[in-house]
Structures are given as structure tokens and as C-alpha cells.
C-alpha positions in Angstrom: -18.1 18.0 -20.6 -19.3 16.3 -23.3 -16.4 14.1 -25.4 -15.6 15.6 -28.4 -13.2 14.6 -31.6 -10.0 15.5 -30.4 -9.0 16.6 -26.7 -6.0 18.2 -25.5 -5.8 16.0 -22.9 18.1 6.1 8.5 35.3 7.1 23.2 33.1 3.9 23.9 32.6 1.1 21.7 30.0 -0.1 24.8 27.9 2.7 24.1 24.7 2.3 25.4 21.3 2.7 23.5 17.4 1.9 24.2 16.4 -1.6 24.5 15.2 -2.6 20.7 11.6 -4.0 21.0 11.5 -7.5 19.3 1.7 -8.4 5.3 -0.8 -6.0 4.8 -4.1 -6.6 4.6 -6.2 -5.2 1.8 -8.7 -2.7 2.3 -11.4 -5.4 1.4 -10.6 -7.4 4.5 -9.9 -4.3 6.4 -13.7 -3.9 6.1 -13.8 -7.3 7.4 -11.9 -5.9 10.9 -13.6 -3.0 11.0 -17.1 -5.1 10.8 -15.4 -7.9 14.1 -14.3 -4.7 16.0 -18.3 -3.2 15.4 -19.2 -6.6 16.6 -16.9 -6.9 19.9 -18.2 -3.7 21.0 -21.6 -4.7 20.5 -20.6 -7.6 22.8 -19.1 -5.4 25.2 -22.0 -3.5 25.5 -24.0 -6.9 26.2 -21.7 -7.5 28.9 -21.9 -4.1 30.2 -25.5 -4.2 30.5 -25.8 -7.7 31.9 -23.1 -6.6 34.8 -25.4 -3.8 35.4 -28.0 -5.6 35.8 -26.3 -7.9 38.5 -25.2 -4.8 40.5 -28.9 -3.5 40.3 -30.1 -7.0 41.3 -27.5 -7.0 44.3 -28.2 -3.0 45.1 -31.9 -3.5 45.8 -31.2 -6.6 47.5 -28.9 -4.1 49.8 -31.3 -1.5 50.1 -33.8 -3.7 51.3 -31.8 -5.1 53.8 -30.5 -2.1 54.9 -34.2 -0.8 56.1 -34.8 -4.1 57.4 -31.6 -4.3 59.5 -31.9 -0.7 60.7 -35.6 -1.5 62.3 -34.3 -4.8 63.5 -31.7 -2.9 65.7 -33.7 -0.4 67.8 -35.5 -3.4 69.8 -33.6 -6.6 68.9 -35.4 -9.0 71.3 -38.6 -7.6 70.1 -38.3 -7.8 66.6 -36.6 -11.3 67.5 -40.0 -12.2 69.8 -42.0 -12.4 67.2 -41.7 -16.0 65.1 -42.3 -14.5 61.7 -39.1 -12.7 61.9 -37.0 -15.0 63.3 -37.8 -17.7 60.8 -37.1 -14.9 57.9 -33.5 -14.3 59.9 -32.9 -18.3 59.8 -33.8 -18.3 55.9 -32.2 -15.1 55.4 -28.8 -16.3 56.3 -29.4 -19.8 55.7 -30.5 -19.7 52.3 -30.8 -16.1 50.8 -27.0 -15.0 51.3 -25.8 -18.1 49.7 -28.0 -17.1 46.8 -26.4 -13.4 47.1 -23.2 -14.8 47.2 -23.7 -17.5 44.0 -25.0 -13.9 41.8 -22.1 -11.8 43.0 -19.9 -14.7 42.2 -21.3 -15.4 38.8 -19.3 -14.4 36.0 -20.9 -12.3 33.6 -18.3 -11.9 31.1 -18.1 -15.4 29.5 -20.4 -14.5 26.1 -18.1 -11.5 25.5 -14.9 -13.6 26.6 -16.0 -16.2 24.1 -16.9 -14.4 21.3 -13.3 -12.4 22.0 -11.2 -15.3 21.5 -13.2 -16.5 18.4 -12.5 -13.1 16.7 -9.4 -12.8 17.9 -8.0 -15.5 15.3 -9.2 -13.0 12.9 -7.0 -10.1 14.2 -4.1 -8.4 12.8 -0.3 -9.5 14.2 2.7 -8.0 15.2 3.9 -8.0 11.4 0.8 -6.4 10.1 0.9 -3.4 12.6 4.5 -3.0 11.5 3.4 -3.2 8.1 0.9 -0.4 8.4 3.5 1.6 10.4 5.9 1.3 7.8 2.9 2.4 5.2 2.4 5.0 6.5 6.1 6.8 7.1 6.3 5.7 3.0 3.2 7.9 2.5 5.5 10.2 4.8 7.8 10.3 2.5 6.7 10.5 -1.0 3.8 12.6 -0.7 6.2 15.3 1.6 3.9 15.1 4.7 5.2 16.1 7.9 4.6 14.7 11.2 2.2 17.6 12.6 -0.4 16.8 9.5 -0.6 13.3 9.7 -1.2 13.5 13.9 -3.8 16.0 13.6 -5.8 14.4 11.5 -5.5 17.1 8.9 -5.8 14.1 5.8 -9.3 13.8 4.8 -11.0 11.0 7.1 -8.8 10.9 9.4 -8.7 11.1 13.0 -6.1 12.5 15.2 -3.2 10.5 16.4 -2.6 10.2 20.6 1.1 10.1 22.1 0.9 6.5 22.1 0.4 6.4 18.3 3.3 8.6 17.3 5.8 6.8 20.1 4.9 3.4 18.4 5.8 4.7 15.3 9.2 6.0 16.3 9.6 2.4 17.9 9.2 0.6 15.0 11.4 2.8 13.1 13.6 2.0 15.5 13.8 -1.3 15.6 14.8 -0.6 11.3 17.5 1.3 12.7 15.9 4.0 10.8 17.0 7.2 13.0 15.4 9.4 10.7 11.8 8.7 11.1 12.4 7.4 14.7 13.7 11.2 15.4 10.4 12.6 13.7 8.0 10.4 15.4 9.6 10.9 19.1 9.8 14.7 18.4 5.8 14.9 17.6 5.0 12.4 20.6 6.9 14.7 22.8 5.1 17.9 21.1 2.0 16.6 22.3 3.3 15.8 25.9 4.7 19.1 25.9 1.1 20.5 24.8 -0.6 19.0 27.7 -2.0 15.3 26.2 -2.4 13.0 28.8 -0.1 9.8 28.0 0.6 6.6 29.3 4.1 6.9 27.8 5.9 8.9 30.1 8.7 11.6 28.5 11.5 10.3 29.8 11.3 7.2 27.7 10.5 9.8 25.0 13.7 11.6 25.2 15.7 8.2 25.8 14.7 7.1 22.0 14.9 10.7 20.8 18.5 11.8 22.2 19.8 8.0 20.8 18.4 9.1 17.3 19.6 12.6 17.0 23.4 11.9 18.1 22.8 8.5 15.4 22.7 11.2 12.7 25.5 13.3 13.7 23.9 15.7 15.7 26.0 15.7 19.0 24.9 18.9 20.4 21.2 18.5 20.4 21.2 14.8 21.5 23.4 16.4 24.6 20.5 18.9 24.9 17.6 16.2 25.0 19.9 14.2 27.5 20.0 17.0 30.0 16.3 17.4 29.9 16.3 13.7 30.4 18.5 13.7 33.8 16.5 17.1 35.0 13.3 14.9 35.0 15.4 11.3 36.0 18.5 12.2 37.7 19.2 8.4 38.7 19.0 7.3 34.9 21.6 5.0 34.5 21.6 5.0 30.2 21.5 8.7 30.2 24.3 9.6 32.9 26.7 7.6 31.0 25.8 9.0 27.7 26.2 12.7 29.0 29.5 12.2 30.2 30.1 10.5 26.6 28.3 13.6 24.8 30.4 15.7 26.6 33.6 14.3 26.5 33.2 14.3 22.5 32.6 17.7 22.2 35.2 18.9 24.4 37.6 17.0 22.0 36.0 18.4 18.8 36.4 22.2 20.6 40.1 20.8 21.0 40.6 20.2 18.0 38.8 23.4 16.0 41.0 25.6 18.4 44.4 24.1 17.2 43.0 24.0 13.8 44.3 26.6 10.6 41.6 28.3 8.4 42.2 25.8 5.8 41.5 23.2 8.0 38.1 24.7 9.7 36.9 25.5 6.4 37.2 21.4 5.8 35.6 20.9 8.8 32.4 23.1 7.9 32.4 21.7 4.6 32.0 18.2 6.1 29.1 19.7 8.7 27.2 21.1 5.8 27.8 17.3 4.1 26.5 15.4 7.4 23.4 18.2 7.2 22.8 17.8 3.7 23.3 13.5 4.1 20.5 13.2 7.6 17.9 11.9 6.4 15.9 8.7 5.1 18.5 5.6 5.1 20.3 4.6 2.3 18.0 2.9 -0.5 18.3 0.3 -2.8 15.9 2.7 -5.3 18.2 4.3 -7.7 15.4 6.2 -8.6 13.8 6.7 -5.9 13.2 10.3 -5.8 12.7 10.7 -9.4 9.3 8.4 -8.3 8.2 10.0 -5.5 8.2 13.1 -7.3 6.1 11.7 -10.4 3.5 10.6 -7.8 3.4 14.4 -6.2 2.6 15.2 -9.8 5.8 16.7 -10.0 8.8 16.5 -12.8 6.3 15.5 -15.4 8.6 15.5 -19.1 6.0 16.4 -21.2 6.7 19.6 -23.7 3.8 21.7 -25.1 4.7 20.7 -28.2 4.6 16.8 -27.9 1.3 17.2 -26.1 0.0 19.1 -28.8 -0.1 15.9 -31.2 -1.8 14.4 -28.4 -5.4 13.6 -29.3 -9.0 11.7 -28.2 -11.0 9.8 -30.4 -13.5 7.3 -31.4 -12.4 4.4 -32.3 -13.9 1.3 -33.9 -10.6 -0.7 -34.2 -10.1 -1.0 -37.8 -13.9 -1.4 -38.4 -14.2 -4.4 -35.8 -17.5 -4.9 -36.2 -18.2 -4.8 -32.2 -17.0 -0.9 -32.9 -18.6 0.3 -35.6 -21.7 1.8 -34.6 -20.5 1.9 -30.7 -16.8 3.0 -30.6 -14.4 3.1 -27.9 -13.3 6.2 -26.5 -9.9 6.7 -27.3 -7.6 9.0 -25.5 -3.2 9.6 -25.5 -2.0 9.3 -22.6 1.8 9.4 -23.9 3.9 9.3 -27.1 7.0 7.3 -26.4 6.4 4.9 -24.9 3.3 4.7 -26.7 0.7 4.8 -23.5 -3.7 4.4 -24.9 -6.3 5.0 -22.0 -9.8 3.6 -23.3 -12.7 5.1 -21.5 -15.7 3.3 -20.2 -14.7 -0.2 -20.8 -15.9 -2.0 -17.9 -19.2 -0.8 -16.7 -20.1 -0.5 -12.7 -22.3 -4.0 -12.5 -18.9 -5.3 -14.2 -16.6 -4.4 -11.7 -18.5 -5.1 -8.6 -19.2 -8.8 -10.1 -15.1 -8.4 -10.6 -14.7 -7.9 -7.0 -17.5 -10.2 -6.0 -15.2 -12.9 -7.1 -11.9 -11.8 -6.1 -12.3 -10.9 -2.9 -12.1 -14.3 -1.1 -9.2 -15.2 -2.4 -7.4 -12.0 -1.9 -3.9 -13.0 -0.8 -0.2 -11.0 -0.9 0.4 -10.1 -4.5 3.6 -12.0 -5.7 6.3 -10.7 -8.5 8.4 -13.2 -10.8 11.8 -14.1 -9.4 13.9 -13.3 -12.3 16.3 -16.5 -11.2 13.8 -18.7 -10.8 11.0 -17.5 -12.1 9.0 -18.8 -9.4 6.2 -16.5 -7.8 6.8 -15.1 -4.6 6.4 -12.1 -2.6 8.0 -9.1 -2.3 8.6 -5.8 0.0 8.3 -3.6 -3.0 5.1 -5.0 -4.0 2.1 -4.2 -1.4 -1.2 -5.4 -2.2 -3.5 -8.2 -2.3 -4.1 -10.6 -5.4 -6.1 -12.8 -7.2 -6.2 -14.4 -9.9 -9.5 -15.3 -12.3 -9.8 -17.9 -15.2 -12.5 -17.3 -18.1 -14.4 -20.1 -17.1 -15.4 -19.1 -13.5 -17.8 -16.6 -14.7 -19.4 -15.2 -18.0 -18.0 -11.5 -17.1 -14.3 -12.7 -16.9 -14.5 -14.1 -20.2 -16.4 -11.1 -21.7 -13.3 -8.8 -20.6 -10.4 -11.1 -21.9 -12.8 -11.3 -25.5 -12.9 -7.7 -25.0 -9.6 -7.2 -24.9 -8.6 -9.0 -27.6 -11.6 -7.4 -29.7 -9.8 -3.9 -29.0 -5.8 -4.7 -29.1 -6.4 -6.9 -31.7 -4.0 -9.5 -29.8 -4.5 -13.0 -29.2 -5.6 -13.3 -25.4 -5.6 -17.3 -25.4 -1.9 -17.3 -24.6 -2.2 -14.3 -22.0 -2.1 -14.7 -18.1 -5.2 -14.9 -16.5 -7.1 -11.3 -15.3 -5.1 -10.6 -12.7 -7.5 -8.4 -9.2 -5.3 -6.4 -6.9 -6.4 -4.3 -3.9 -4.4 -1.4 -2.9 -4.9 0.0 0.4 -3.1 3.0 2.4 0.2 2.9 1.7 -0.2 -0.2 -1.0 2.6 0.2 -3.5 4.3 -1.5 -6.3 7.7 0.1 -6.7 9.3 0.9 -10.0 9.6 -2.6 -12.8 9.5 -3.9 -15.5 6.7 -6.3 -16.5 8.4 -8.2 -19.5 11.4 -10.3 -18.5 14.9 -9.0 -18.5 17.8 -10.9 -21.0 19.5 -11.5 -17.5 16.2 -13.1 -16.6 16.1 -16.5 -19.3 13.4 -18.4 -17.0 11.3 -15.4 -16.2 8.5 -16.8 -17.8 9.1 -20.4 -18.8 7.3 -22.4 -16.6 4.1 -20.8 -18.9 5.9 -21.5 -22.5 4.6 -18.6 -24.1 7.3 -16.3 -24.4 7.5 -13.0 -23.0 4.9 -10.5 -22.1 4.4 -8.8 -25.3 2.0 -6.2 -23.9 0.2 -4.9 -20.7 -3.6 -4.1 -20.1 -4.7 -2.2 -16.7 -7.9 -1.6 -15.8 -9.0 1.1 -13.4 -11.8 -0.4 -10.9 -12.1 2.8 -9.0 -11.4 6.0 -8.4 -8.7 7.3 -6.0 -9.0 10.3 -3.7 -5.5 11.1 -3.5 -2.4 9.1 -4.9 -2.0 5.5 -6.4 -1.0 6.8 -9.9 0.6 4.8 -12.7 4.3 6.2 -13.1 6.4 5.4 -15.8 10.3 6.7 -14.2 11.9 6.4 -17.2 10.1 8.9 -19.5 8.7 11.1 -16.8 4.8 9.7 -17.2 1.9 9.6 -15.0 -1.3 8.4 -15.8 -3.9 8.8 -12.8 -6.5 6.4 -12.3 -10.1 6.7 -13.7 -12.8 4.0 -12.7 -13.5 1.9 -15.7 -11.1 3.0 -18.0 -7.7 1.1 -18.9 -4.4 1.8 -20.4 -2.7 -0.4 -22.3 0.9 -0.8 -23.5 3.7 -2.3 -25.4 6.5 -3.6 -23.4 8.7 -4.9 -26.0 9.8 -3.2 -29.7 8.2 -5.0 -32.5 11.7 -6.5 -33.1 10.8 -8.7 -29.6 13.4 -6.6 -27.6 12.0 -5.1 -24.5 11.3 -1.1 -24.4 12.9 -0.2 -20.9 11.2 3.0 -21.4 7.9 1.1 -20.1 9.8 0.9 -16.5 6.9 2.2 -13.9 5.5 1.7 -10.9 2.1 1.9 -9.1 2.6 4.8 -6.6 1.3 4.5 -2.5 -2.3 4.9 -2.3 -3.1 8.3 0.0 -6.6 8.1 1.0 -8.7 5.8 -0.4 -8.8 2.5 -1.9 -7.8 1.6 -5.3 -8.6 -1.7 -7.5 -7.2 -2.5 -10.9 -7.0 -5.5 -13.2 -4.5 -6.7 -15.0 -3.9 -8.5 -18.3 -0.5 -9.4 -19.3 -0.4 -10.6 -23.2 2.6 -12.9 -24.0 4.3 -13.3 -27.5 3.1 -16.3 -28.5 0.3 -16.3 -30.7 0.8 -12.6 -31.6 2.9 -13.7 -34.9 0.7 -12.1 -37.2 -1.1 -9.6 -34.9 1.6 -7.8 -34.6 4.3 -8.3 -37.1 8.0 -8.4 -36.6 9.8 -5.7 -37.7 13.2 -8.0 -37.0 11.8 -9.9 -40.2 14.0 -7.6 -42.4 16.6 -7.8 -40.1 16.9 -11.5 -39.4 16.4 -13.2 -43.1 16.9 -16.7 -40.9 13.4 -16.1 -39.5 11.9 -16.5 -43.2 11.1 -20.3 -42.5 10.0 -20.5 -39.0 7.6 -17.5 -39.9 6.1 -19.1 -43.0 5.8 -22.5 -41.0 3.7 -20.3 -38.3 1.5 -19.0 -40.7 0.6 -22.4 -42.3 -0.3 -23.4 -38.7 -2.1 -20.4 -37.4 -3.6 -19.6 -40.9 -7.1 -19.0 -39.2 -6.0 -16.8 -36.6 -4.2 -14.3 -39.0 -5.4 -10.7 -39.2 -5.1 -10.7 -43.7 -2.8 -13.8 -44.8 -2.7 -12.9 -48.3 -1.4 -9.3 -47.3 1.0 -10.8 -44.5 2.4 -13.7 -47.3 3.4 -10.9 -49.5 4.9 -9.1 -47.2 6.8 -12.0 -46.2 7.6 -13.0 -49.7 8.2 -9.3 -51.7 9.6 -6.8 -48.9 12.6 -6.9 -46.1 10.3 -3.2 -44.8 7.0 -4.1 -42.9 4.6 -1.3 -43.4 5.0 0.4 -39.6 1.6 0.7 -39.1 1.3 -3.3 -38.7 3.3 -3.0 -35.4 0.2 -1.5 -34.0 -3.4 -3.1 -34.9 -4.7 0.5 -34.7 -1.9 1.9 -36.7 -4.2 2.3 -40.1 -7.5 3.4 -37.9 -5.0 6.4 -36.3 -4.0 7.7 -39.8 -7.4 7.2 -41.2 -8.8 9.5 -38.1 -6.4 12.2 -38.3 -4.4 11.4 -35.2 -1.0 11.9 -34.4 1.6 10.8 -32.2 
């Protein structure tokens, strides 16, 4: 519809198990693989073809042999009496058999062979198909889907999963000692084999990996059951017969002891069942809040009352008459109250952002996060996408953004971090954080010497299908992504303090691919953009403030107006903490 003003908007100590088995790429270079794989089968095909043609060569070569030998037989010293043929028998076997040998011979493979083990530098690793294994059980998990979904290829665009697919699965969660999703994985391969798929995994193995798993998680009786089917199908399996008589010998000590037990004692003992039932699951995690953020990317547990969204409102705005804005505002639209959350509609247009990912995607590489020690980049399992990094200079659009920016925050962007390009895939995360650095976290940001993030922009560069949304865990927030909008935020009080209320997290992408860019404003240079509220608070910060503004005079908003205030009142005027404080009031809008 059209816009209008305002908008509601995982006995024996020896006890025996299976044998345990010993970076993501973006979808941008999955494109890439999909492209070399298109191209090796187009090889193949060449090859296919070219060994066809041999066979046809050497068939008629056969076939005319054949009627030649077969006349040749019925009067040998005939055929032989005439000198014609037996000059064609001497070249025959002198000359055209070698020739017949030397094409059978020839290797017809060596263009596919060679154009193989050029690509194959290209090809994913061990680490890579464990990464995409382990994307996927994470979309498993927080977007509740079960294993008989995902095989079938019930997800849009997807194809259906063979027994081989749902084995390897279970095998790498495995090798995690994650019994939860090994157990799932192993039950739906076995589903299948049960159904009637053909496999070259055969169900014994199945049942090995799947009996471990259960009894893992406290289940003793069914992993007994799966070991009996096991031993009906491989009597002479050495693994399994010692973990029956194990099985067994367990649970004719737990019967022992539930017959000699009183009723306050089996009523313990259910009690701790229904504990063990309640515990099986995913393994422990170091996510305190985990669940809270799976459940804000379902689109679930959302805190916002009918009342606070009531004074939520769209509008046009031309940033304190900037005079960009004044005949062509931006679209304006509340996303959230507290923390304060702004999306901005239609800021970078479609030419825009394909020039934006024209010159990010070659340098595409694992997105890194701060070490709060150190402060030294580096990557991180919570963090999964591909990032790069553009300077202003490089190209006239990059430098139209960050002035754009600036024009609508009203911040200065000369002290920010460069636009920031990152490519989420399937399954590409960031997990719950903060963006401004921590007081446990002094060097966070010093290598750049421009204080602390002050202020996050994120741009939208597509739209996603299904998951990827922004989630702030803290306040119960989600803000879905829109291609060509952006949402921008404070991440610390006007005082300089960080707001832990802007803790969030970019959630796993479920079908589709999702692209956003990033600008992360820092504190310095910011003095009189956004003025200090600590001011009244911290009397001390008088002279350092005044000796700011006699350097940065040029770059101040309204220095007469920011000199009095400094001079005549310990209380800012609020709406200074926000450049589009006075604009809001002016419009009618309300937080």
C-alpha cells in the first residue's frame, strides 16, 4: 500500500563404542561451486561421448571382421588361394591389429582427468562439509524442524536427502559427541532403509551408532532393543555381543534394586526418570540465552504490548531540515522504543547494492569479531559468514553511503569503521553480542583510537525467504530484513555508558541468502553531535569539552547554542541526545 503519515507498524569402564571418524563458504562462492560442478559434468559428458566414439570405432571394426572371418572359414585354402586375400591377412595382422590395439589402449579420459584436478583445488574440505552439517542441525534446532521435513525435501528448494546423507549427518554429530542429533539422524537413515531406499550404508552400521547414542542419553532399554535387532541381522558382531550382555546385566541390577526398594524410594527413582527425560536433549551450551534466541527467530516471545506499539509511528523525515531532505524525505519507520531501534526505508537503491556486492565479493573471507582481551580480529564459531571490508575511496558509491549516513544520523562518519559486506548463507549466524566494547574489555577498540562504537548502522541488501532476522535478546525485539532499508541504533547512553539492552544477534538464515552492510560509528568526533548528558553529572568534564569545541568549532551542529548550554545549564535539553529529537516532536511522533 501506499506510505502514509503514520503506520502502525548432546559394569565396564572398557565399554565399547563405534569407531569415531577423524569455514563456511558464502553463498556467493557457493555459486562459484555450483558453476565448477556444471562444468565437470559438461566435461564428463565430453568424455562420455569421446569413449563412445572409440567403442563405435572398435565395434564396426568388429562387425566387419566378423563377416569377413566367417566367409574366410567355409573354404580356407580357397579364400587363402587367391593373393588379394592373403596380402589383406598379412596387413591385417601385421599392421591393422596393432592399430586396433593402440585405439583400445588410448586413454580417453585425460581432458576430463585434467580439468578434475584443476578444479579440484577449488573444492570444499572435510571442515567445510562439517561446517554445513553442523548448519544445518542449528537450523534443526532453532527453527523446530524435525528430521522427516528436512529429508523429504519439504523446505522450499530443496531436494530430498538419500540414506547416505542422513548417516553422515549422525556421523558428524558423532564425532561432537553430540548423542542427541546423532540419535535423530541414524533414526531417519534407518526410516528410509526400513522404507525400502536402496543404500550403500548397510543397517547394521546404522543400528551400531544408533543403540551407542540412545543408551548415551539414559535410555537403557531401547538401546538394548536396537542391539537385538543388530545381533538378529549380525549374530557374529563382536561390539554388539558384548554390549548386550552389558545392557542386560544393568537392567537386571536396576529390576534388583526397584524390587527391594520402599515407595518413598521408587517415587525418587521416577522423579529422577522423568529428570533424565526432561534433560535428553541438545548438549549443554555455553548460550545462556539460548532459547530465549531461537524463539525470537521463530517469531515467537516477542515483548511488545499494545500499548507501547501504539506510540509507534512512520514518517517523513527530512532530518532537521537537512537540506538533502527537504523536498525528498526519508521514510521513517519505529521499529522499537527502548532500545530506541529506526528502520529507514529505500536508502540504498538496487544499482547500489549490486555495485556493493560487485566489490565485495572477491574478497569475501570468514567474518572476524573483536577479542575483548586483545582486541585483535579473529574468527569465531558463533560468527558464520563471509566479510569484507570497503574504504570510501575505492569507489564513488561507498563514499556516497558513509556521506549518506552521516547526512541522516547527523553523526560524524570520518572516525567510523569502514562499510563493513557480509554474506549469510544456510545456516550463517551471528549469535547473541554486543557491538560496543564491554568495561571488562579496555582494549576492545584501541588499536583504532577512536573510542567506542557510539552507534550501529545495518543495511538490508536483500530480502530473505525464511529466517536471518535481527534479534535483540534482551528486550524481546525482532526486526526482519527488508532489501534496502537499514536500522540504525545507539549502543551506548548519552552519558558514554553502554545500553546492554542493544545485546542481539543475527539469527540462521533458512532458505535463502541474506547480505547486509554495516557501519559502526565510534565516539570520537561525535562531541557535539550528540551531546553528553554526563556533562551535568561530571563538572570535571567542563574544560576538556570547551577545549573540543575550540578545536572542532567547524564540525559543530549550533556552537552558539552548545556554548550556552555548556556555560548556563548542568540539564542538556534531551532532545540533543538524538539529532532527530526536535524533527520527532515537531512531526507529532512519539516514542
Amino acid at each position: 500500500g501506499s506510505w502514509v503519515f503514520f503506520l502502525f507498524s548432546s559394569m565396564y569402564s572398557t565399554f565399547i563404542q563405534p569407531l569415531t571418524p577423524v569455514s563456511l563458504c558464502s553463498p556467493g562462492q557457493m555459486t562459484d561451486l555450483l558453476y565448477t560442478e556444471k562444468d565437470l559434468v559438461t566435461s564428463l559428458k565430453d568424455y562420455i561421448r569421446a569413449e563412445e566414439s572409440k567403442l563405435e570405432q572398435v565395434k564396426t571394426w568388429a562387425q566387419k571382421l566378423d563377416v569377413l572371418s566367417a566367409t574366410a572359414t567355409q573354404d580356407p585354402e580357397g579364400f587363402l588361394g587367391h593373393p588379394v586375400n592373403a596380402f589383406k591377412l598379412m596387413k591385417r595382422l601385421n599392421t591393422e591389429w596393432g592399430e586396433l590395439e593402440s585405439l583400445v589402449l588410448k586413454d580417453m579420459s585425460d581432458g576430463f582427468i585434467s580439468n578434475l584436478t584443476i578444479q579440484r583445488q577449488h573444492f570444499p574440505n572435510d571442515d567445510d562439509q562439517t561446517g554445513a552439517a553442523k548448519a544445518l542441525m542449528r537450523l534443526q534446532d532453532t527453527y523446530r524442524l524435525d528430521t522427516q521435513t528436512i529429508s523429504t525435501g519439504e523446505l522450499p528448494g530443496e531436494g530430498p536427502m538419500t540414506v547416505e546423507d542422513c548417516f553422515e549427518l549422525g556421523k558428524i554429530a558423532y564425532s561432537d559427541a553430540d548423542y542427541y542429533h546423532t540419535e535423530l539422524w541414524m533414526e531417519q537413515a534407518l526410516k528410509q532403509l526400513d522404507g525400502g531406499e536402496e543404500s550403500t550404508v548397510d543397517m547394521v552400521t546404522i543400528l551400531d551408532y544408533l543403540s551407542y547414542s540412545i543408551y548415551q542419553q539414559g535410555e537403557l532399554e531401547r538401546a538394548l532393543d536396537y542391539t537385538k535387532r543388530l545381533l538378529k541381522l549380525d549374530s557374529a558382531h563382536q561390539r554388539a555381543n558384548g554390549n548386550l550382555k552389558y545392557f542386560e546385566y544393568q537392567l537386571a541390577k536396576q529390576k534388583k534394586v526397584e524390587a527391594e526398594e520402599g515407595l518413598k524410594e521408587k517415587e525418587e527413582r521416577e522423579r529422577e526418570k522423568r529428570e533424565v527425560s526432561e534433560k535428553k536433549g541438545r548438549p549443554a551450551d555455553y548460550l545462556p540465552e539460548r532459547r530465549k534466541y531461537e524463539q525470537l527467530c521463530r517469531g515467537e516471545g516477542i515483548k511488545m504490548t499494545p500499548r507501547r506499539q501504539s506510540r509507534m509511528f512512520c514518517r517523513y523525515s527530512d532530518n532537521n531540515r537537512h537540506p538533502l531532505y527537504v523536498l525528498g524525505p526519508v521514510k521513517q519507520e519505529d521499529e522499537w522504543d527502548r532500545p530506541r531501534i529506526i528502520r529507514y526505508h529505500d536508502i540504498l537503491s538496487n544499482s547500489e547494492i549490486e555495485k556493493v556486492k560487485e566489490l565485495a565479493k572477491p574478497r569475501l573471507r570468514r567474518a572476524t569479531i573483536s577479542n575483548p582481551i586483545t582486541g585483535v580480529l579473529e574468527t569465531a564459531h558463533y560468527r558464520i559468514s563471509k566479510s569484507a571490508w570497503l574504504t570510501a575511496y575505492e569507489d564513488p558509491v561507498v563514499d556516497k553511503i558513509n556521506q549518506r549516513i552521516e547526512d541522516i544520523t547527523g553523526l560524524n562518519v570520518k572516525t567510523a569503521e569502514e562499510l563493513q559486506v557480509a554474506n549469510y548463507g544456510v545456516g550463517g549466524q551471528y549469535e547473541p553480542h554486543f557491538d560496543f566494547g564491554r568495561k571488562d574489555e579496555p582494549d576492545a577498540f584501541k588499536e583504532l583510537g577512536t573510542g567506542n562504537r557510539i552507534a550501529t548502522w545495518l543495511i538490508y541488501m536483500s530480502d530473505v525467504p525464511s529466517g536471518g532476522a535481527t534479534v535483540f535478546t534482551d528486550v524481546g525485539a525482532a526486526v526482519w530484513p527488508k532489501k534496502g532499508s537499514a536500522v540504525f541504533w545507539y549502543n551506548l547512553f548519552a552519558s558514554g555508558e553502554g545500553d546492554y539492552s542493544t545485546r542481539h544477534a543475527a539469527c540462521p538464515v533458512l532458505v535463502g541468502n541474506k547480505w547486509v552492510s554495516n557501519k559502526w560509528i565510534h565516539e570520537r568526533g561525535q562531541e557535539f553531535r550528540r551531546l553528553i548528558k554526563a556533562l551535568s553529572y561530571s563538572p570535571t568534564m567542563y574544560p576538556l569539552l570547551l577545549l573540543s569545541l575550540s578545536i572542532n568549532r567547524s564540525e559543530s551542529d549550533d556552537p552558539p547554542h552548545i556554548i550556552s548550554s555548556l556555560l548556563g545549564f548542568k540539564t542538556l535539553d534531551p532532545s540533543w541526545s538524538d539529532p532527530q529529537g526536535i524533527h520527532r516532536a515537531r512531526l507529532g511522533g512519539s516514542l
